[in-house]
N, C-alpha and C positions, 0 to 999 in steps of 0.2 A: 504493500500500500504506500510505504515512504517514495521506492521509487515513481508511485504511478504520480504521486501528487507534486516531484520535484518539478515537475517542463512549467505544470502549471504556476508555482510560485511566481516566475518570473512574470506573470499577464495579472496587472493588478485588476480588481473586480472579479475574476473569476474565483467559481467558489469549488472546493476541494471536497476531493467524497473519500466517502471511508474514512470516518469519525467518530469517535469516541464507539468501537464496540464493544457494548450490550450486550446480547445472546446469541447463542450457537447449538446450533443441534443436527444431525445427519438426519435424511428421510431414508427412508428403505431401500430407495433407489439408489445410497449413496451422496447423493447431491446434498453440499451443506447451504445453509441457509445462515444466516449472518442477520441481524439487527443491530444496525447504525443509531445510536442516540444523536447525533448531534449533524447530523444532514436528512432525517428522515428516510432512510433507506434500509434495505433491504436486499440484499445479494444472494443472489442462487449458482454456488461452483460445481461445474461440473464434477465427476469423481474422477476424472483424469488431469485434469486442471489445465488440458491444451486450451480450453476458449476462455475468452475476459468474460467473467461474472455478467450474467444478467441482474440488473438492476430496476426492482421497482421503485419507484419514487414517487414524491408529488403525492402520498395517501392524505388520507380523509383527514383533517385540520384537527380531531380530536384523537390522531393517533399518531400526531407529533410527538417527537423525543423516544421511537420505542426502543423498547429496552428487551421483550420477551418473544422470543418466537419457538414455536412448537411444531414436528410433524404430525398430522391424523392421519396420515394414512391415504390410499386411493390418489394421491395427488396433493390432498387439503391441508393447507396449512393456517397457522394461526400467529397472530402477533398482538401486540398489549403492549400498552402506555399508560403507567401508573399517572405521567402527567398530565394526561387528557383524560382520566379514569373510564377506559376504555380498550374493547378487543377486539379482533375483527377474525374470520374466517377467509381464506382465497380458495380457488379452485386451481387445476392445474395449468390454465391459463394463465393467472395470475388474476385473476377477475373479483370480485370482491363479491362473497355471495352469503353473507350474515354477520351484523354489525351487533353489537352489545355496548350500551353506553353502563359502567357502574358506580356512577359519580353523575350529580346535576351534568347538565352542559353548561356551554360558558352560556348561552344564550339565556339561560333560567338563573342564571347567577347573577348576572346582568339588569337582571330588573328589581334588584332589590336598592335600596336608596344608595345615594352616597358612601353613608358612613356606615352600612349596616356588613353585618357579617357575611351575608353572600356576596358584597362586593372587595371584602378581605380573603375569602377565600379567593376571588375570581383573580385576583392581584396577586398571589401566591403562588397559583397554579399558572399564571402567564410570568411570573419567577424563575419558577420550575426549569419552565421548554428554554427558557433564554439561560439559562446555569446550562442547559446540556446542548446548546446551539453552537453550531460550529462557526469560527468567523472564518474570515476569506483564507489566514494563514494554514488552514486547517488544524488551527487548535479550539479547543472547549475548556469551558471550567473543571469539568472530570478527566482531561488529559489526563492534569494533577492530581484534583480533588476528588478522589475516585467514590462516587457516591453522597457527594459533601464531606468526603473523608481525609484521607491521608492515600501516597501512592507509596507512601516510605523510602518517596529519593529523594535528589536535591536535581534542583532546574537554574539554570541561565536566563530571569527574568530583566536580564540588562545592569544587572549588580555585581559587586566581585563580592564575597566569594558565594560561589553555588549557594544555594539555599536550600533547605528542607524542607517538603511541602508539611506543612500546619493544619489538620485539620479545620474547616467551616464550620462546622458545628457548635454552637451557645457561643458566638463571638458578639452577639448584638450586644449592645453594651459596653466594650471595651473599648473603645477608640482612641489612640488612632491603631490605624490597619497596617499590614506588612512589618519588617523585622523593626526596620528602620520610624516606623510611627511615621511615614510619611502622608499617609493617605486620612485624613480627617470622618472620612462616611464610608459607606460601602460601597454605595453608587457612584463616587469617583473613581473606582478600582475598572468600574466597566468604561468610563471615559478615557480613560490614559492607556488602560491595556488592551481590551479589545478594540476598541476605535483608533488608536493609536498605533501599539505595537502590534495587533491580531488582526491589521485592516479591516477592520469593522465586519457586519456582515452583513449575509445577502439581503434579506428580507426586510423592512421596514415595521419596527413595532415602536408606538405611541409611548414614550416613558419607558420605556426599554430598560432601562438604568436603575427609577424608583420601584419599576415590578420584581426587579433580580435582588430589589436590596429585602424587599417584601419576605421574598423566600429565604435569603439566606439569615433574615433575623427571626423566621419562625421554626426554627433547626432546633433541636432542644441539643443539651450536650451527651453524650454517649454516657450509657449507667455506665458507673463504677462497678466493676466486680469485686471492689472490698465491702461495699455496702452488704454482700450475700455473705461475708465471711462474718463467724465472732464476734464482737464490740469489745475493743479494748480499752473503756474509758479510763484510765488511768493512766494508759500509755499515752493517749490522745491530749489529755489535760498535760502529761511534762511535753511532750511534741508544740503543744500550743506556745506554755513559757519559753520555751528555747525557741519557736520564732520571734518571741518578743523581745528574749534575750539577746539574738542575736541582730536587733533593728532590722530584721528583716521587713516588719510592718511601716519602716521609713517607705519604703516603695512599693510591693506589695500591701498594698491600705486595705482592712477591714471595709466591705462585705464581700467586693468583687474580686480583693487580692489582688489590686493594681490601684494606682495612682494615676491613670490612664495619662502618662506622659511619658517623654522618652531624656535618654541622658547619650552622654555623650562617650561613646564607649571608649575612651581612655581612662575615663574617670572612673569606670568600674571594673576595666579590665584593662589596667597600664600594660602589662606584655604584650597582650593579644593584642593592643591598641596598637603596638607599633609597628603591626604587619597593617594598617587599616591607615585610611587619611585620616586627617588632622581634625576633620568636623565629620565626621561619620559617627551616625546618631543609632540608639537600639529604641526601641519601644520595649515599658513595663507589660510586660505578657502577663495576661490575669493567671494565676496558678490552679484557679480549677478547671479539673480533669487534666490533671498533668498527670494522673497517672498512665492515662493511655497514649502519650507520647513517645513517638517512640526514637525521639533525639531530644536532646535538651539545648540550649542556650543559641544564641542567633543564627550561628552557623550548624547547630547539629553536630557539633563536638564534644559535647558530653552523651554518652551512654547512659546516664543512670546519676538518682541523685546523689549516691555518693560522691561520685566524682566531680557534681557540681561543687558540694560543700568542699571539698578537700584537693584533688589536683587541678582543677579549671578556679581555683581562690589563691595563690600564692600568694598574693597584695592582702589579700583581706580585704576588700572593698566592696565585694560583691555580700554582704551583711558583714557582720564582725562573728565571724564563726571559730575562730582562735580560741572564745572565751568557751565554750563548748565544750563536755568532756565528750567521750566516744557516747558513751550511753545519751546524754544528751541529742549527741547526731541521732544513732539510731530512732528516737523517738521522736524527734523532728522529723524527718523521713516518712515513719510511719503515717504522722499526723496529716503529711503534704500527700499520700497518696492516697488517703481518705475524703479531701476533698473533692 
């Protein structure tokens, strides 16, 4: 797919297929079947893979973004868009011959007022299709963000050094965005990145920007799976003191765990600063659900919070974790991955 889409780079406005996939499954025939989230497509490979993919496209507006394709059998296949809440049947034509809406349409969503809840949801779900919409680069939100998630690498968004994808997930609230706190909203992230560096995209949506921030502030954050473990409130209570201890609550502030501002990272990490320019800034990362992180500090150079407290703190700047004994660390720890 890389090679197919490289000629096309070079012809700005053209839009690139084979995006972000979704589902995969073989029919009996052999022939796999492919769902594209983020170009509306659908490919059917041969089982010898001598001819280019047939491609259908262009489906029904409420089975944008799909994500699930299934074979039935005789021919029939099936596909589904949780974002259009909806599925459809094809023949072996390709012909569309049984539709299931399982979600209002947007058209019934749409008549409810302004401010009312069907028109929060309908702002949501037109969120949704634009987080999994491919722009001209042939990139999506879930390149990265696989699901609103994490891809657990690091990407070249025009910054040195590489970065870790971060999951999406319960970010409303924390602002600013990216490592750097340079982005004030959410909806600027679609203005500079997709419009900008992702040359925008094909199709033409109304608030484009205010719909994508819609969805990604209705994202709850991933359960904890210590929540399901024991309750160590004792160990929790010294883990709380020894953040306090250690002024960690200087920048991590009580209730979101951020200060929602950014510093300047020499001042919190004089070494690492001197691989970094002179004004190169981090943003306070809120620390709940850091336990499902699965790199720690801007660049993703810590593993694990021990080694944030202890080899990535040489200076002691990053809290005053010096005063700290071991047991104190370990219950700190504890306490930060129960958030």
């Amino acid at each position: 797919m890389t090679a197919r889409r490289s000629e096309q780079q070079t012809r700005a406005g053209s839009l690139n297929r084979g995006v972000s996939p979704m589902g995969i499954t073989v029919r009996q025939d052999g022939v796999v079947l492919i769902a594209f989230a983020g170009t509306d497509e659908v490919w059917q490979i041969e089982p010898d893979f001598q001819k280019s993919p047939a491609i259908i496209s262009g489906t029904d507006l409420d089975l944008i973004t799909p994500h699930g394709v299934a074979d039935l059998g005789a021919g029939y296949w099936a596909v589904s868009s949780p974002a259009g809440g909806a599925m459809a049947v094809y023949d072996a034509s390709n012909q569309m011959v049984a539709f299931e809406g399982v979600a209002p349409p947007d058209a019934e969503l749409a008549t409810g007022d302004t401010d009312s809840l069907s028109r929060l949801a309908l702002r949501i779900r037109s969120g949704e299709r634009a987080f999994y919409e491919s722009t001209r680069a042939g990139m999506a939100c879930p390149s990265c963000h696989l699901h609103s998630g994490t891809d657990y690498s690091a990407h070249d968004i025009g910054q040195r050094p590489l970065l870790h994808t971060l999951t999406v997930r319960g970010i409303a609230g924390t602002a600013p965005y990216l490592k750097d706190a340079s982005f004030p909203r959410i909806r600027d992230l679609n203005n500079h990145l997709a419009l900008t560096l992702y040359r925008g995209y094909q199709r033409f949506v109304e608030e484009r920007n205010l719909r994508l921030e819609s969805y990604v502030k209705s994202l709850p954050r991933d359960v904890n799976p210590m929540w399901f473990e024991e309750s160590k409130p004792e160990l929790e209570q010294t883990g709380l003191k020894a953040f306090v201890k250690a002024q960690c609550v200087r920048c991590h502030a009580f209730p979101a765990f951020t200060n929602l501002s950014q510093h300047p990272v020499r001042a919190v990490f004089p070494d690492y600063g001197e691989t970094q320019l002179a004004t190169s800034l981090l943003d306070t990362p809120s620390l709940l659900g850091i336990q499902s992180e699965p790199q720690l500090l801007q660049d993703g150079r810590a593993h694990d919070l021990q080694a944030v407290l202890d080899q990535h703190n040489p200076s002691n700047r990053h809290g005053d974790t010096a005063v700290l004994s071991d047991e104190e660390k370990k219950a700190l720890i504890h306490f930060l991955k129960t958030l």
